[in-house]
DSSP file (Angstrom, degrees, kcal/mol; ACC not computed):
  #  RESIDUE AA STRUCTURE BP1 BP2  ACC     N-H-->O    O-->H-N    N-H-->O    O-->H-N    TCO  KAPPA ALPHA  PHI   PSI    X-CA   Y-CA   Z-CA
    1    1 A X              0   0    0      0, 0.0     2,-0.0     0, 0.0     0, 0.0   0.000 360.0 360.0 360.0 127.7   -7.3  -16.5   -6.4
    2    2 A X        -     0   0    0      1,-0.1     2,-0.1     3,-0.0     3,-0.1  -0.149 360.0-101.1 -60.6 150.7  -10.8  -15.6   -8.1
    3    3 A X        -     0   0    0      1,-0.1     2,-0.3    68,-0.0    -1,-0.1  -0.296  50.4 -87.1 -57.2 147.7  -11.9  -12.0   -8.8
    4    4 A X        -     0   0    0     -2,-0.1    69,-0.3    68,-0.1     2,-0.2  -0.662  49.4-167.2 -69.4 143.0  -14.5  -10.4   -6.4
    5    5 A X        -     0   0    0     -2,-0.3    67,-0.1     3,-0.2     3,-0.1  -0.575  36.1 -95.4-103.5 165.7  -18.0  -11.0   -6.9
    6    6 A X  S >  S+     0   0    0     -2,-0.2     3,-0.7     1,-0.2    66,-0.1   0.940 127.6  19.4 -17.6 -74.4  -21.7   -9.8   -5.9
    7    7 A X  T 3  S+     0   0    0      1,-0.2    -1,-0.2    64,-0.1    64,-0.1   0.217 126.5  47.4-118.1  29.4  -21.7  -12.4   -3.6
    8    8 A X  T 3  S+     0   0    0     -3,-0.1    -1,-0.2     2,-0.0    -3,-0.2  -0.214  86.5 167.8-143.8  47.0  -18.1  -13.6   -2.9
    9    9 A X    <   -     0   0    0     -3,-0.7    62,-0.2    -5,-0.2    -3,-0.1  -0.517  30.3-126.7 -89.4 151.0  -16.6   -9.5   -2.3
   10   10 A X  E     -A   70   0A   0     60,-0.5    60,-3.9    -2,-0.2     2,-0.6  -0.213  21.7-136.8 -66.2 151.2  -13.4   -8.2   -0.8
   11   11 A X  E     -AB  69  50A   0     39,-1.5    39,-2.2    58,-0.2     2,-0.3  -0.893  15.4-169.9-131.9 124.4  -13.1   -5.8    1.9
   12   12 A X  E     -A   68   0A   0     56,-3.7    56,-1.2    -2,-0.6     2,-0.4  -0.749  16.1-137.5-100.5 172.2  -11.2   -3.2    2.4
   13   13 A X  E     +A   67   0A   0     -2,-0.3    17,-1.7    35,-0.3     2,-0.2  -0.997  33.7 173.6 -92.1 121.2  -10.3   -0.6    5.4
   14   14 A X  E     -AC  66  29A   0     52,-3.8    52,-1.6    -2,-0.4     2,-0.2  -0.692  16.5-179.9-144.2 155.1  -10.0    3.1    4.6
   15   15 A X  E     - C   0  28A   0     13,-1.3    13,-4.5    -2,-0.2     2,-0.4  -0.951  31.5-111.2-164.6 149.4   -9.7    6.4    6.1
   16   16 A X  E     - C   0  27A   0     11,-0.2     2,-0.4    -2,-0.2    11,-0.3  -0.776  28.7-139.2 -92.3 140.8   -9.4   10.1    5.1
   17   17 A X  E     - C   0  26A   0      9,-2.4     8,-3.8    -2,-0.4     9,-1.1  -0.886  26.9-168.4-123.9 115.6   -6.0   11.5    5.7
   18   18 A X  E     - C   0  24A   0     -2,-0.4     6,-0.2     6,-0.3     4,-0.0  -0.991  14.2-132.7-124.4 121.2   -6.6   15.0    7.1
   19   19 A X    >   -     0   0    0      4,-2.0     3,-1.6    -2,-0.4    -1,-0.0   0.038  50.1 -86.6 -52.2 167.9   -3.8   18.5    7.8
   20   20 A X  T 3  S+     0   0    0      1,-0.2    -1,-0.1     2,-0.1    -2,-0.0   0.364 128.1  49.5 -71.9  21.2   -3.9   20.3   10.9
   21   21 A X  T 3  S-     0   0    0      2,-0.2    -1,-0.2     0, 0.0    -2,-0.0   0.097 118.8-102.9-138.7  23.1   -6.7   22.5    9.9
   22   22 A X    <   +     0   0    0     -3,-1.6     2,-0.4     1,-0.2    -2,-0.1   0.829  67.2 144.7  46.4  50.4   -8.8   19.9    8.7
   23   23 A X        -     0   0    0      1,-0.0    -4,-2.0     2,-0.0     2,-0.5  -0.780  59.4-109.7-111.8 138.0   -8.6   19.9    4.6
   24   24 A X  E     -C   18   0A   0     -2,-0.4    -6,-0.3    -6,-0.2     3,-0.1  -0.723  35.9-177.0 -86.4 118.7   -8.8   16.4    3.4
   25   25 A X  E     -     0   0A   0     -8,-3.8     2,-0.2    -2,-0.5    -7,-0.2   0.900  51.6 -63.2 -90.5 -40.2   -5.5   15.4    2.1
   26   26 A X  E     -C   17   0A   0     -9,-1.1    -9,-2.4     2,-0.0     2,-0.4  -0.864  55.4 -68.7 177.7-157.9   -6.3   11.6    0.7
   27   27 A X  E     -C   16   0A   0    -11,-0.3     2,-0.3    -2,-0.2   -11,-0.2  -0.869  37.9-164.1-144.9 132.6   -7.3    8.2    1.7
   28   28 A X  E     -C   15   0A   0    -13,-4.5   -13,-1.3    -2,-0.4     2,-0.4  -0.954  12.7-150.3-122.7 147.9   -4.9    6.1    3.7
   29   29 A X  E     -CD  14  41A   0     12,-3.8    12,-0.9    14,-0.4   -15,-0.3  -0.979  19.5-108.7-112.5 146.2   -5.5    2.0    4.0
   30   30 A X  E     - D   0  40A   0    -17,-1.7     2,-0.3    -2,-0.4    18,-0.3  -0.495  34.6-179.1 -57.3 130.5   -4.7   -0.4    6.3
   31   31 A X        -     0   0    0      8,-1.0    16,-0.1    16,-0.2     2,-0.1  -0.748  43.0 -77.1-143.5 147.6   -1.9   -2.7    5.6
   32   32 A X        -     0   0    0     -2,-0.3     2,-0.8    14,-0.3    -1,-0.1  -0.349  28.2-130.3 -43.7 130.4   -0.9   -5.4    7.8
   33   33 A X    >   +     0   0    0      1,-0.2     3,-0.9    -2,-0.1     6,-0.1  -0.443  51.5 142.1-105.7  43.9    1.0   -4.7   10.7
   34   34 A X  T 3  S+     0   0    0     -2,-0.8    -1,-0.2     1,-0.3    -2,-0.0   0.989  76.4  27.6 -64.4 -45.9    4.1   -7.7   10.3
   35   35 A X  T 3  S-     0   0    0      1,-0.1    -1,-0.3     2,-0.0    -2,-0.1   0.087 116.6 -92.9-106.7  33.3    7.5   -5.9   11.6
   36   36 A X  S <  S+     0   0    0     -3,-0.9     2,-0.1     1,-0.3     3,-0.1   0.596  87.2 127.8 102.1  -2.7    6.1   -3.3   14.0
   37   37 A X  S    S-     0   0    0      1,-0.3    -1,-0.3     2,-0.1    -2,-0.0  -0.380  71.1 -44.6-101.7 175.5    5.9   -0.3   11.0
   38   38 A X        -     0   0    0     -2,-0.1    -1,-0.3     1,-0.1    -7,-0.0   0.051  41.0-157.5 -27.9 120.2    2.9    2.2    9.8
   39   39 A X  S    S+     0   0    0     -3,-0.1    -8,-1.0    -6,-0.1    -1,-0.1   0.948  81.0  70.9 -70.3 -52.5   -0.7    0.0    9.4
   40   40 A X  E     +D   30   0A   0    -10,-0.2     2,-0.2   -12,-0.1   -10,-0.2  -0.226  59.8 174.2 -85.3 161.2   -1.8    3.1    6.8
   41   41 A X  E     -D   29   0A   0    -12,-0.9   -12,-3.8     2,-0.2    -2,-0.0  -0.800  36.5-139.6-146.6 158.6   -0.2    3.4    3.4
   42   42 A X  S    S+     0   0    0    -14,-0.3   -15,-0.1    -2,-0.2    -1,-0.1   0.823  80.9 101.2 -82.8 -47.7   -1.6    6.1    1.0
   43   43 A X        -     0   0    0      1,-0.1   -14,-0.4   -15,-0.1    -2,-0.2  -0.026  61.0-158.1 -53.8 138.1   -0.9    3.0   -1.8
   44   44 A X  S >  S+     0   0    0     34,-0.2     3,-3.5     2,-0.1    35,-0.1   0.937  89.4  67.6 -59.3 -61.7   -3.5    1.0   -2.9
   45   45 A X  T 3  S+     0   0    0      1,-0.3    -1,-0.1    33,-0.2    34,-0.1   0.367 106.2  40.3 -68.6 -10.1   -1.4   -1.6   -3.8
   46   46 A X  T 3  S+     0   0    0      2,-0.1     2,-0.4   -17,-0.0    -1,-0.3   0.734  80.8 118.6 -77.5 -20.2   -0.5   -2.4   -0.1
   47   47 A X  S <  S-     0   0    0     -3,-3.5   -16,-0.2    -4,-0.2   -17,-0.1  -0.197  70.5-110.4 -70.3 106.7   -3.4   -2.0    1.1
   48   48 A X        -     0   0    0     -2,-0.4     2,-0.5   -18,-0.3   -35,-0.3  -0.079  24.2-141.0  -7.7 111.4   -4.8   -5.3    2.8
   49   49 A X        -     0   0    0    -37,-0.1     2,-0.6    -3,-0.1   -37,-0.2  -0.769   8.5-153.8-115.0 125.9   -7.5   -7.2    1.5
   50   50 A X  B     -B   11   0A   0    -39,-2.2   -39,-1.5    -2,-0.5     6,-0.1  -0.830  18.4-173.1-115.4 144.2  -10.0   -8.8    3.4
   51   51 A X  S    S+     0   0    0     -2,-0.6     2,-0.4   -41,-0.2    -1,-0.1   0.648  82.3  59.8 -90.1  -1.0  -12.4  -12.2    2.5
   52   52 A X     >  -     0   0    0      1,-0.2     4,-0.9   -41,-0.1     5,-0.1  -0.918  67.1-155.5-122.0 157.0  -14.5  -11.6    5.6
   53   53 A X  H >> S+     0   0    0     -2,-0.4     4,-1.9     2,-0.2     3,-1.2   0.922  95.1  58.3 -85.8 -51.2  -16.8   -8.3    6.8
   54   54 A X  H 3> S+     0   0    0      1,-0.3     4,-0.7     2,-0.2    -1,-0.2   0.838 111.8  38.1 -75.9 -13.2  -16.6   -8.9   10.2
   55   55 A X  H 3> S+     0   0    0      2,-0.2     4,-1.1     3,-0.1    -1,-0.3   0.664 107.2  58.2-101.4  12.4  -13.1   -8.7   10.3
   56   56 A X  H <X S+     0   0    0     -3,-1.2     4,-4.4    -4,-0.9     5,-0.3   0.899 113.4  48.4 -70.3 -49.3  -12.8   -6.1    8.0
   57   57 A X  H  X S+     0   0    0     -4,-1.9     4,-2.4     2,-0.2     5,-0.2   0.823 104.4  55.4 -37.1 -41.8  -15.2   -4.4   10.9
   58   58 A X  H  X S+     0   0    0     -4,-0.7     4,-1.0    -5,-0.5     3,-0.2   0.990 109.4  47.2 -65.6 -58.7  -13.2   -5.3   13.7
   59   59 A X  H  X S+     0   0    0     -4,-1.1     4,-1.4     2,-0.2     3,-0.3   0.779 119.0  41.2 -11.2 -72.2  -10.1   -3.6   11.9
   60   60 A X  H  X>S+     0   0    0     -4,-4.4     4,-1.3     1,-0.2     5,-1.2   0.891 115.2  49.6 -68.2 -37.9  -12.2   -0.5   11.2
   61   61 A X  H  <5S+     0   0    0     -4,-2.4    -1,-0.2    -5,-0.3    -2,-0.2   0.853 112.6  46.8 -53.8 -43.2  -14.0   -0.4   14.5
   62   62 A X  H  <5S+     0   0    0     -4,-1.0    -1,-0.2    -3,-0.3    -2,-0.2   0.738 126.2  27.9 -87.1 -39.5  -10.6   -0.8   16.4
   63   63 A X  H  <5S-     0   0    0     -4,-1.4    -1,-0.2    -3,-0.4    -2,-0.2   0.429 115.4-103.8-111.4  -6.3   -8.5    2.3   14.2
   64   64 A X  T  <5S+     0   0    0     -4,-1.3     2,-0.2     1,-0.3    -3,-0.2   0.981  74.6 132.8  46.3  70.9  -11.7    4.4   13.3
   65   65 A X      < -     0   0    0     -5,-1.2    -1,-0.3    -8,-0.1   -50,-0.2  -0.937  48.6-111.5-148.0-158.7  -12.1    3.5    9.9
   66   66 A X  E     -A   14   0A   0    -52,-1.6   -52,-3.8    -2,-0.2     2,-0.5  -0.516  22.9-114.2-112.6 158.9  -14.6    2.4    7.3
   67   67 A X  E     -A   13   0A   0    -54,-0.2   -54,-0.3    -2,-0.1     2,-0.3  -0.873  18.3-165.4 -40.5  78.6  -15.3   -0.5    5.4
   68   68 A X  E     -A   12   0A   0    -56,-1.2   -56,-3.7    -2,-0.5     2,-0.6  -0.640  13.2-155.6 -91.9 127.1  -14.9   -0.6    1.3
   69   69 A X  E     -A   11   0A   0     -2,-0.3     2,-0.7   -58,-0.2   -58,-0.2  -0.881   7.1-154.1-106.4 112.2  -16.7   -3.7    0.0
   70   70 A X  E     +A   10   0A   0    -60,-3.9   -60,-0.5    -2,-0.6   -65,-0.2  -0.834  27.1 160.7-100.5 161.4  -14.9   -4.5   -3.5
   71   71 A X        +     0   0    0     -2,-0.7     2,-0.3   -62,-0.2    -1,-0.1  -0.021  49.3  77.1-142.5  23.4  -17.6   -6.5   -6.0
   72   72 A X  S >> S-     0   0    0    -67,-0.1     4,-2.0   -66,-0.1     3,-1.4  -0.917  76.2-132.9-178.7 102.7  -15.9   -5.9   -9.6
   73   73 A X  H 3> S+     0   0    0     -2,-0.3     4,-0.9   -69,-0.3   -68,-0.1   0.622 117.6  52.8 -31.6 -26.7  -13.1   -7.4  -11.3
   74   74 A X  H 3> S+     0   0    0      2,-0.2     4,-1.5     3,-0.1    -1,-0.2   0.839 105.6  54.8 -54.9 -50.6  -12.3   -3.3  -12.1
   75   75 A X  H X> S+     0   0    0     -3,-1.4     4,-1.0     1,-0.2     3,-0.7   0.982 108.3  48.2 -71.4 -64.8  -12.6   -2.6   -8.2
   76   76 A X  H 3<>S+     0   0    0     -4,-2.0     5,-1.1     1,-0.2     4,-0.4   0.933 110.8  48.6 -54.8 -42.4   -9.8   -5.3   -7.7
   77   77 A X  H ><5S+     0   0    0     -4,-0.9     3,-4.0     4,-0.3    -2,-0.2   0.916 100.4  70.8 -38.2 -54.3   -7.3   -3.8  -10.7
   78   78 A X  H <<5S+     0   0    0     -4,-1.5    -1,-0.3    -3,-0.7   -33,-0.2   0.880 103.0  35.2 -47.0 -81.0   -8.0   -0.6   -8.8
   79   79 A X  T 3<5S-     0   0    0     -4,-1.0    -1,-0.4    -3,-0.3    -2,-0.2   0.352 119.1-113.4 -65.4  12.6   -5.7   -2.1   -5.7
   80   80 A X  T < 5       0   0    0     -3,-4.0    -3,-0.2    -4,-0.4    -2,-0.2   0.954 360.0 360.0  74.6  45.4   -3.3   -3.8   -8.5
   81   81 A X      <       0   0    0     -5,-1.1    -4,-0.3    -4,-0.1    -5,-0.1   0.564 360.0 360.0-142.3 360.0   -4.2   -7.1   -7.5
């Protein structure tokens, strides 16, 4: 598998991880849902990768959360992969 590019980038799905009083705790990602457990992980390094925007969109649209577009062989390291 190739690096992300400019014009060939990975997408991630993100969210802010929030206490009951609203103080921002972290950033959770969406991970694939195989055996029935938690889609967010706090871990990068689970965190799903996607090669298309519109289903990285569907994903965020569907859980209320955003779209990270990675573009930067750094960006990918960032999620260990």
């Amino acid at each position: 598998m190739s690096f992300p590019t400019t014009l060939g980038p990975w997408f991630v799905v993100q969210r802010l991880r929030y206490d009951d009083v609203d103080k921002i705790l972290g950033q959770e990602f969406y991970q694939t849902d195989e055996e029935g457990g938690a889609i967010w992980t706090p871990l990068k390094s689970e965190a799903s990768l996607f090669m298309s925007l519109a289903a990285a969109a569907r994903v965020a649209g569907a859980l209320v959360g955003e779209v990270r577009a990675l573009t930067t062989k750094e960006e990918a390291k960032e999620f260990n992969r």
